[in-house]
C-alpha atoms as one frame of an Amber mdcrd trajectory, in Angstrom:
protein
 -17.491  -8.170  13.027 -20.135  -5.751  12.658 -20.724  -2.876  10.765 -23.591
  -0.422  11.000 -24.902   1.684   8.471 -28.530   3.759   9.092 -30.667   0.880
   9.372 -28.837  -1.841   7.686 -26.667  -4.452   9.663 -23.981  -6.340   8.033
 -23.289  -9.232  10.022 -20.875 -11.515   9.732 -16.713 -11.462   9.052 -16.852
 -12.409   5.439 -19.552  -9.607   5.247 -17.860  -6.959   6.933 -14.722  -7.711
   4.825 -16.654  -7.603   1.505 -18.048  -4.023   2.323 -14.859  -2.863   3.282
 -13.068  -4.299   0.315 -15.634  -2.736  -2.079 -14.691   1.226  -0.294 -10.943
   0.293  -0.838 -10.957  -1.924  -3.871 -14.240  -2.090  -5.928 -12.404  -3.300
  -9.540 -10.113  -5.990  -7.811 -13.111  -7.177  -5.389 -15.087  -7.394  -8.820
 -12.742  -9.305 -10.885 -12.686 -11.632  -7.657 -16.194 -12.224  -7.444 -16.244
 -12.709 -11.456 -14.131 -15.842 -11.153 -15.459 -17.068  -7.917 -18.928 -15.670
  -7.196 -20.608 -17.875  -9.353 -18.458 -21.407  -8.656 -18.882 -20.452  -5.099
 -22.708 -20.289  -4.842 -23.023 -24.386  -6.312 -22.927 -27.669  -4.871 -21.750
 -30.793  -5.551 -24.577 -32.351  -3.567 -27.194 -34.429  -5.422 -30.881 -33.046
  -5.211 -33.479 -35.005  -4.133 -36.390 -36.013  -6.509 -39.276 -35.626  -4.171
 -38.505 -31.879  -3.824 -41.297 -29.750  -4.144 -40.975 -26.475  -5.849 -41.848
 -23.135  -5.647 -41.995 -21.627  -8.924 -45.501 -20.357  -8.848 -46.656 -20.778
  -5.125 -44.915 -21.593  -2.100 -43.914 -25.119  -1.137 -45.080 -25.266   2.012
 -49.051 -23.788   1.063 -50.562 -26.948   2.374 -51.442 -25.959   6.003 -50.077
 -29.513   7.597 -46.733 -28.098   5.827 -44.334 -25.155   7.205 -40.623 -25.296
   5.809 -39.853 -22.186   7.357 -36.046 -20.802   6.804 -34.809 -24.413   6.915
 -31.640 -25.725   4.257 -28.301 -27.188   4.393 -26.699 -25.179   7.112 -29.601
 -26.258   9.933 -26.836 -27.856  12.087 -24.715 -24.795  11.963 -27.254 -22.422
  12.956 -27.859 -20.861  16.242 -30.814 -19.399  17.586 -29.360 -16.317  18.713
 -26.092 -13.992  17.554 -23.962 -12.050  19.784 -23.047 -10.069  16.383 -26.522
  -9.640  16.061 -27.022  -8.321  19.447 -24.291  -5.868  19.601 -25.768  -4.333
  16.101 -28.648  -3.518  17.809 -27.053  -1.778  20.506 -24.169   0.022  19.082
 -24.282   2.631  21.729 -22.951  -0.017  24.901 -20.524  -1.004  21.975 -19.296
   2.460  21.136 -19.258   2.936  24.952 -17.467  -0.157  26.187 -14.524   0.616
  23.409 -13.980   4.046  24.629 -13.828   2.233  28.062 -11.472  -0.106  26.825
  -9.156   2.753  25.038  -9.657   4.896  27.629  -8.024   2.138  29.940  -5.500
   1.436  27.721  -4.106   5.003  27.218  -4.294   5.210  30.929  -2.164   1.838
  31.735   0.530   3.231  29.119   0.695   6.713  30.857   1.036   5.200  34.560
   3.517   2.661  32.662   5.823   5.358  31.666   5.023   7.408  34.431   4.048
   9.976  32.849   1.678  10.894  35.513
């Protein structure tokens, strides 16, 4: 699901959801994210020792060394988004729904023959 907004995308279900939960429930969708926000961010996973950090400069300064937007979710990733895609052309989208409803009304008229 995608939802559009001047220039900022929100992609992603959970994402969506969340935006539309804070216009129809901003307390409750706080008092959620009070008890979970914080538990849900965390891992159980042990961190390696040999990590570098990044406090004060990058980690991957050296020039033999480029980390890029690499973690945890690498085998999950894609390389490209179809929500992604239709955000940046939400005219086709706006036009291939009216399309779709237009089709839809039409099929329910001929149906009932109201034609």
């Amino acid at each position: 699901m995608i939802a559009l907004t001047g220039k900022q995308y929100y992609v992603g279900a959970s994402t969506a959801a969340t935006v539309l939960a804070n216009k129809l429930a901003p307390a409750l969708l706080d008092r959620y994210l009070a008890r979970t926000g914080y538990a849900s961010q965390r891992t159980d996973a042990d961190e390696p020792g040999t990590r570098e950090t990044n406090l004060w400069h990058p980690a991957d300064q050296a020039p033999e060394r480029d980390y890029g937007a690499h973690g945890t979710f690498d085998e999950r990733s894609h390389s490209r988004s179809a929500q992604a895609a239709l955000a940046r052309h939400p005219g086709l989208v706006l036009a291939a729904a009216t399309g779709a409803v237009t089709m839809g009304v039409g099929a329910v008229i001929r149906r009932r023959g109201l034609r």
